[in-house]
PAFI-101253 format. One record per residue (C-alpha): x, y, z; residue number from 0. Coordinates in steps of 0.5 Angstrom, whole numbers, plus 2048, in hexadecimal, padded with zeros to 3 digits. Layout:
% residues N
<pt u="X" v="Y" w="Z" num="NUM"/>
...
This chain:
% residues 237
<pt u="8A0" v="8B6" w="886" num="0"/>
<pt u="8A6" v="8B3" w="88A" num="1"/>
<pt u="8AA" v="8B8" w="886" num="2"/>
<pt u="8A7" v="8BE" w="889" num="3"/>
<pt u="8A7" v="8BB" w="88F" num="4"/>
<pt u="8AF" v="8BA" w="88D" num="5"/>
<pt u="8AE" v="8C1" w="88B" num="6"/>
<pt u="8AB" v="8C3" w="892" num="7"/>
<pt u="8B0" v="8BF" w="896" num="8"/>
<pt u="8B6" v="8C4" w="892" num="9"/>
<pt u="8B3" v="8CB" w="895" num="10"/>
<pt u="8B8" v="8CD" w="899" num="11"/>
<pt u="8B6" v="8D0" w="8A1" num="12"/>
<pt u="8B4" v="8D7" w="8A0" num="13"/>
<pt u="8B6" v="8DB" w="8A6" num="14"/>
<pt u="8AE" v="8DE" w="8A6" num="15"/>
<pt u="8A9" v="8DA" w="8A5" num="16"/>
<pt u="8A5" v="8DA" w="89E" num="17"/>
<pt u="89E" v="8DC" w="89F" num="18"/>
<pt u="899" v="8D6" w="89F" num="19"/>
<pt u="892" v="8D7" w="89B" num="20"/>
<pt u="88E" v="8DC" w="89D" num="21"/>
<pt u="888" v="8D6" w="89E" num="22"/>
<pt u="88C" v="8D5" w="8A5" num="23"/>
<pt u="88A" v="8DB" w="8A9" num="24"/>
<pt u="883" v="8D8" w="8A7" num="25"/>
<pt u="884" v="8D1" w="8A9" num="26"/>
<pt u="886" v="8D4" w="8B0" num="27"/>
<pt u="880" v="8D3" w="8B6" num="28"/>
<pt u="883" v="8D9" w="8BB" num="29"/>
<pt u="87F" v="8D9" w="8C1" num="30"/>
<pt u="879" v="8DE" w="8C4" num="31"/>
<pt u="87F" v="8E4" w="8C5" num="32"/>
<pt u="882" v="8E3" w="8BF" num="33"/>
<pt u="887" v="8DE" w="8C0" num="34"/>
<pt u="88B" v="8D9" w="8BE" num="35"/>
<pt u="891" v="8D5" w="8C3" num="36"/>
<pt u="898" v="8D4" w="8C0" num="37"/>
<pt u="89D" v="8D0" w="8C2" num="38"/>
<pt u="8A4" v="8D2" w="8BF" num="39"/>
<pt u="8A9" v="8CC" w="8BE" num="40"/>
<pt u="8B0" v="8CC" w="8BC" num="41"/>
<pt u="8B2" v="8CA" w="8B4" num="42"/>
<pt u="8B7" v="8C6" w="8B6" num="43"/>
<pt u="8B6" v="8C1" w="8BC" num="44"/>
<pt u="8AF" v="8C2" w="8BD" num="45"/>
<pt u="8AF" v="8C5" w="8C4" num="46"/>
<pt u="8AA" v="8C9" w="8C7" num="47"/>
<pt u="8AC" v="8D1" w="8C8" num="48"/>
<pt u="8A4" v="8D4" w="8CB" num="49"/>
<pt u="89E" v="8D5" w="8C9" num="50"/>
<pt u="89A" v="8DA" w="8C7" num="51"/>
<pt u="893" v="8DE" w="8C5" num="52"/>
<pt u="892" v="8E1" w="8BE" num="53"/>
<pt u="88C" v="8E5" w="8BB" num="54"/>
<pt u="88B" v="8E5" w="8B3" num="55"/>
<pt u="88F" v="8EB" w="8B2" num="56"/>
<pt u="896" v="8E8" w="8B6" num="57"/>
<pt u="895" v="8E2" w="8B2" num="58"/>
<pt u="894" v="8E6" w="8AC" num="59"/>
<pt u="89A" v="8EB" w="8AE" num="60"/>
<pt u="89F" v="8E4" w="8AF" num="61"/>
<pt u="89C" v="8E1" w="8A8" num="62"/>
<pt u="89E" v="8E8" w="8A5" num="63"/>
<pt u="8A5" v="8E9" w="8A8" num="64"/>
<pt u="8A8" v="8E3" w="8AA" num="65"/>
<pt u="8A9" v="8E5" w="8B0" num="66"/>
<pt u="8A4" v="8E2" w="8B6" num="67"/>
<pt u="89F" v="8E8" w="8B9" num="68"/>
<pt u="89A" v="8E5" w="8BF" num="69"/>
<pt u="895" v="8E9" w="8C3" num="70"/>
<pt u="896" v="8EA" w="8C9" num="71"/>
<pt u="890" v="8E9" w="8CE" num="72"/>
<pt u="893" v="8ED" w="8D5" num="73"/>
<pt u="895" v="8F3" w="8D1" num="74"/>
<pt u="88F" v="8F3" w="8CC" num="75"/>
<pt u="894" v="8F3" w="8C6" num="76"/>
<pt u="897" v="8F1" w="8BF" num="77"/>
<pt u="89E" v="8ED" w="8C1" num="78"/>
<pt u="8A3" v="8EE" w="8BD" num="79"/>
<pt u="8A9" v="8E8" w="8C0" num="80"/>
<pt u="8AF" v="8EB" w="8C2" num="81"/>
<pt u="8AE" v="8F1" w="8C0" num="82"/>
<pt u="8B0" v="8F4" w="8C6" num="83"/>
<pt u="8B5" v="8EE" w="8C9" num="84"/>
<pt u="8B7" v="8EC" w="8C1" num="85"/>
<pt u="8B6" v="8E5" w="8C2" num="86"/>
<pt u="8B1" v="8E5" w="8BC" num="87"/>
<pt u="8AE" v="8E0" w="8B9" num="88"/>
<pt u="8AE" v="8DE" w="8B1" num="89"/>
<pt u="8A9" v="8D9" w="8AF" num="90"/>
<pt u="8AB" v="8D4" w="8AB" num="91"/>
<pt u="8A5" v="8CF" w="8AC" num="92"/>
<pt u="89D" v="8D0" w="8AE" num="93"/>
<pt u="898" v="8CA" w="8AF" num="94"/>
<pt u="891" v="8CB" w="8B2" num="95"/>
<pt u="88F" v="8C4" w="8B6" num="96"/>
<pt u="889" v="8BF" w="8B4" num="97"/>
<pt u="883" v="8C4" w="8B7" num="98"/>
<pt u="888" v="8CB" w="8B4" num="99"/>
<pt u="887" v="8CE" w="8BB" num="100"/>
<pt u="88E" v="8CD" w="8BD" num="101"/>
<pt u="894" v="8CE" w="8B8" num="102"/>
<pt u="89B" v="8CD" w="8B9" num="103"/>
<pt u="8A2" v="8D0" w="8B7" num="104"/>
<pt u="8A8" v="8CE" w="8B4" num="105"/>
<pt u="8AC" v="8D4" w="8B5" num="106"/>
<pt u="8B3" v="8D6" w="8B6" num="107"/>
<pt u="8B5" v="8D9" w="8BC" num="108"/>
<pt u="8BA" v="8DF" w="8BC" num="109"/>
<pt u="8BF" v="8DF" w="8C2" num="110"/>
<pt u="8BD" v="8D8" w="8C5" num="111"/>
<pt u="8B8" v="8DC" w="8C9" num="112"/>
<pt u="8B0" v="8DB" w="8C9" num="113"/>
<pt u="8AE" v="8DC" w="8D0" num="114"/>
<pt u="8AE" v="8E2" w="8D3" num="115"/>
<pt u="8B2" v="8E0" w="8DA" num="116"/>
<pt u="8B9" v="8DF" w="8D5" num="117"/>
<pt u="8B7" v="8D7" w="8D4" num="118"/>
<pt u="8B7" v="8D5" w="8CE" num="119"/>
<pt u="8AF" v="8D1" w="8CE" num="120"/>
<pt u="8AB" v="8D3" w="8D3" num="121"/>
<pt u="8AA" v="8CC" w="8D5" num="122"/>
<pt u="8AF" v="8CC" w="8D9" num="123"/>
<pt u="8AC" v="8C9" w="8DF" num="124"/>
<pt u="8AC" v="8C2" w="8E3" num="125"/>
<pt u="8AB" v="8C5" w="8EA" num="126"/>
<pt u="8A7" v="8CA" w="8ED" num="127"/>
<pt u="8AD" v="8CE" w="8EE" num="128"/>
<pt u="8B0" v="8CE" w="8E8" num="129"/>
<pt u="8B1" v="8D6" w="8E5" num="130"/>
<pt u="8B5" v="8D5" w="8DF" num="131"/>
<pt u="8B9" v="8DB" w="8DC" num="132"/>
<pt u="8C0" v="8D8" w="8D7" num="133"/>
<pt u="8C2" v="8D2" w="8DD" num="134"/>
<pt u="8BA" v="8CF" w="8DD" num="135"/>
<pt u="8BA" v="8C9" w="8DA" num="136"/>
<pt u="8B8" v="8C8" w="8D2" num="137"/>
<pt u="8B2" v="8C6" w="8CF" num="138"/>
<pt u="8B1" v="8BE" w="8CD" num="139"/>
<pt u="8B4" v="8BD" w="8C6" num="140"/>
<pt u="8B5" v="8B8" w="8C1" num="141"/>
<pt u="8B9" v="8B2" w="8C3" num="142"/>
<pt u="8C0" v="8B3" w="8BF" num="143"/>
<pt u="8BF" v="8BA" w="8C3" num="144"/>
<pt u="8BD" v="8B8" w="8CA" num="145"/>
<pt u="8C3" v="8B2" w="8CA" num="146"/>
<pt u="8C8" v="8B8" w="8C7" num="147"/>
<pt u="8C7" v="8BC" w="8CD" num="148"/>
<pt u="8C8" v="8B5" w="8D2" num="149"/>
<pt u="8CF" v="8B5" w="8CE" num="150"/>
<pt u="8D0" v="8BC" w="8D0" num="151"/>
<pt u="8CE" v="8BB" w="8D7" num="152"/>
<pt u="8D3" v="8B6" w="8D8" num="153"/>
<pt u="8D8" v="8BA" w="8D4" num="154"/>
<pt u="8D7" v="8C0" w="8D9" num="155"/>
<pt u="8D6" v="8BC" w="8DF" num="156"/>
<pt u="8D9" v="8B4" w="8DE" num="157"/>
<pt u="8D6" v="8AF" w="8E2" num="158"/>
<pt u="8DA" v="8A8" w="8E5" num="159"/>
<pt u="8DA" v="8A3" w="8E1" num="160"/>
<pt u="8D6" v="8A6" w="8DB" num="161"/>
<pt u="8D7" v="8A3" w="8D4" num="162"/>
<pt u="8D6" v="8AA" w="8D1" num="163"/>
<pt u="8DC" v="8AE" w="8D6" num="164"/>
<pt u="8E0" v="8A8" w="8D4" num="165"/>
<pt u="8E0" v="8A9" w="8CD" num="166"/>
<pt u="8E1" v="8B0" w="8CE" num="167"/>
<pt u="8E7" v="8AF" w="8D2" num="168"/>
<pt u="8EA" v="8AB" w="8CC" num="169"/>
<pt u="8EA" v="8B0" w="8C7" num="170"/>
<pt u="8E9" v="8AF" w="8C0" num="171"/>
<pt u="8ED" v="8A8" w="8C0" num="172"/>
<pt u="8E8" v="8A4" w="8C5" num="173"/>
<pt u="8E2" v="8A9" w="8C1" num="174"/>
<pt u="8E3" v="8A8" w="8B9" num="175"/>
<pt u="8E6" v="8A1" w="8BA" num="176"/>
<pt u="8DE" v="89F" w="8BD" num="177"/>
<pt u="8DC" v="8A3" w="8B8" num="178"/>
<pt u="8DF" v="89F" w="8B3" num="179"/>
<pt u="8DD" v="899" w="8B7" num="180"/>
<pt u="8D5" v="89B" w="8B7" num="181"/>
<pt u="8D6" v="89C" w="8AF" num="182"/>
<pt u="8D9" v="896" w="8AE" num="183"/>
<pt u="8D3" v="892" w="8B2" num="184"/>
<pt u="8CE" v="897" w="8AE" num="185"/>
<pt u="8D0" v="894" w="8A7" num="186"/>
<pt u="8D0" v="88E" w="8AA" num="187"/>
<pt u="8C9" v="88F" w="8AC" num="188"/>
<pt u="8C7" v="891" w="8A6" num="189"/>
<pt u="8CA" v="88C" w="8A1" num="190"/>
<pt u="8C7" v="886" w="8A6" num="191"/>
<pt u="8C0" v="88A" w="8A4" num="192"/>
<pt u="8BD" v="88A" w="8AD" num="193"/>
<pt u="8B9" v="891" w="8AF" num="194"/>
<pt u="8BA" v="890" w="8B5" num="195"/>
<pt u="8C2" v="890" w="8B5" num="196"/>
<pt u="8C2" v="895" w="8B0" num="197"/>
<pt u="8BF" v="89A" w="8B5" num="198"/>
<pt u="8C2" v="897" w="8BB" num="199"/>
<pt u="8CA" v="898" w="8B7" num="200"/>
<pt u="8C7" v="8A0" w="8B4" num="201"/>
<pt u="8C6" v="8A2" w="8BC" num="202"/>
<pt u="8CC" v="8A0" w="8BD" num="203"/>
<pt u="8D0" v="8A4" w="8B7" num="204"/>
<pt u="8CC" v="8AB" w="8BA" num="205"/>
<pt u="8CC" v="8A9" w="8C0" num="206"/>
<pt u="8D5" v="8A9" w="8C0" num="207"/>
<pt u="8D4" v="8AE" w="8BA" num="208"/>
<pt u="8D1" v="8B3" w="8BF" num="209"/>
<pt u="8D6" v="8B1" w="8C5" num="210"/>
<pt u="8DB" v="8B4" w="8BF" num="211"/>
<pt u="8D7" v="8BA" w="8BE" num="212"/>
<pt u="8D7" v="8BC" w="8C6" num="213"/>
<pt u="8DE" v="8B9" w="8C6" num="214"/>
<pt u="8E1" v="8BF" w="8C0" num="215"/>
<pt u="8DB" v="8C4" w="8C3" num="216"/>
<pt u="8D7" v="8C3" w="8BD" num="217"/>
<pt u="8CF" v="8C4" w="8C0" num="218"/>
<pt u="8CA" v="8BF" w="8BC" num="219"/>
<pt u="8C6" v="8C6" w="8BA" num="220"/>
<pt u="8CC" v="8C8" w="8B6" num="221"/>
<pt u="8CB" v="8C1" w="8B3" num="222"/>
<pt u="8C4" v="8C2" w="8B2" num="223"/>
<pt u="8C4" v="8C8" w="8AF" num="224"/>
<pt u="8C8" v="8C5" w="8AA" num="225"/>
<pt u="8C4" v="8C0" w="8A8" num="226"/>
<pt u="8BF" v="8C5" w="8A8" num="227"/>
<pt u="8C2" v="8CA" w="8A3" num="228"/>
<pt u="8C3" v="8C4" w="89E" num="229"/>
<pt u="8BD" v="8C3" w="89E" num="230"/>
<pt u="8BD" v="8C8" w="898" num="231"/>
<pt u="8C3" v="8C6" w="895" num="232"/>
<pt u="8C4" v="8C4" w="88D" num="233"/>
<pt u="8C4" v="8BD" w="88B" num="234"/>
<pt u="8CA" v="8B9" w="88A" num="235"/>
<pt u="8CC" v="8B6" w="884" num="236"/>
């Protein structure tokens, strides 16, 4: 058993998704129209991007080509996502939740765009004014990427007295000799065995780790579409 899951952890991330068993479509509980909502969420950073319809036959059509297709309810049709913007979407992981009325797809989004106003989610609202397009703001992610665009925002935009913009403004001198200060204190945590000081000093290394990304214009999404396409990688000796 732990070696197929060794073995299962080894497949490298496909660019289309591979379909699951045929069952799946028996599991689903579409509504009285048909239907079944969709939630599409980015395979990176966990953010997000919109939600949809589908009816067996969009589902069906995503599953076979691994490409997401959705049933549009206004034009009373099957959707095939990005055909005419091309921000399509390649499905690279489907679950359904505990009542198997709603699913949720990971999917790669092409161009960085899923809403139709040019914002990248269509969750890009926090007043009643908001109405998006490419300045809306981004959608909640996970917190290595939300603190990276705090880094950015203070590069682009440096604030009195930030620790950030101070360490930005000292180049790579003041930045790697606080990396080596964190990894030091991180070693140190780990020789002495205390959980809470090892998670405290590992913050620290990538929280100076990402103020050296945006400091050499390297965004974290590079950095984790690294980490992705190693996932697959072969073993080391």
């Amino acid at each position: 058993m732990r070696e197929d899951l060794e073995q299962m952890d080894q497949q490298p991330l496909q660019a289309s998704f591979q379909a699951p068993d045929p069952a799946l479509l028996g599991q689903l509980r579409f509504n009285e129209a048909g239907l079944i909502p969709a939630i599409a969420q980015d395979w990176l950073d966990g953010a997000v991007l919109m939600v949809a319809w589908m009816n067996r036959d969009a589902l069906e059509r995503t599953l076979a080509t691994g490409e997401v297709h959705y049933w549009s309810r206004s034009r009373a049709e099957l959707w095939h996502k990005g055909a005419s913007s091309g921000h399509f979407q390649n499905l690279r992981g489907l679950r359904y939740d505990c009542d198997a009325d709603v699913l949720l797809l990971t999917i790669e989004q092409v161009g960085e765009v899923a809403c139709h106003t040019g914002a990248r989610s269509c969750f890009f609202g926090e007043d009643p004014g908001a109405t998006g397009g490419p300045s809306a703001l981004p959608p909640p992610a996970d917190v290595c990427s939300e603190l990276s665009r705090v880094i950015e925002g203070r590069r682009a935009n440096p604030e009195p007295g930030s620790y950030t913009n101070r360490l930005l403004e000292g180049g790579d001198n003041r930045i790697l000799k606080k990396i080596g200060e964190e990894c030091a204190e991180f070693v140190m945590a780990c020789k002495d065995d205390n959980p809470a000081e090892i998670a405290g000093e590992a913050a620290d290394i990538l929280f100076h780790m990402q103020v050296a990304l945006a400091h050499h214009g390297v965004p974290w999404r590079q950095v984790q579409e690294v980490l992705a396409e190693r996932r697959g990688a072969p073993r080391r000796p």
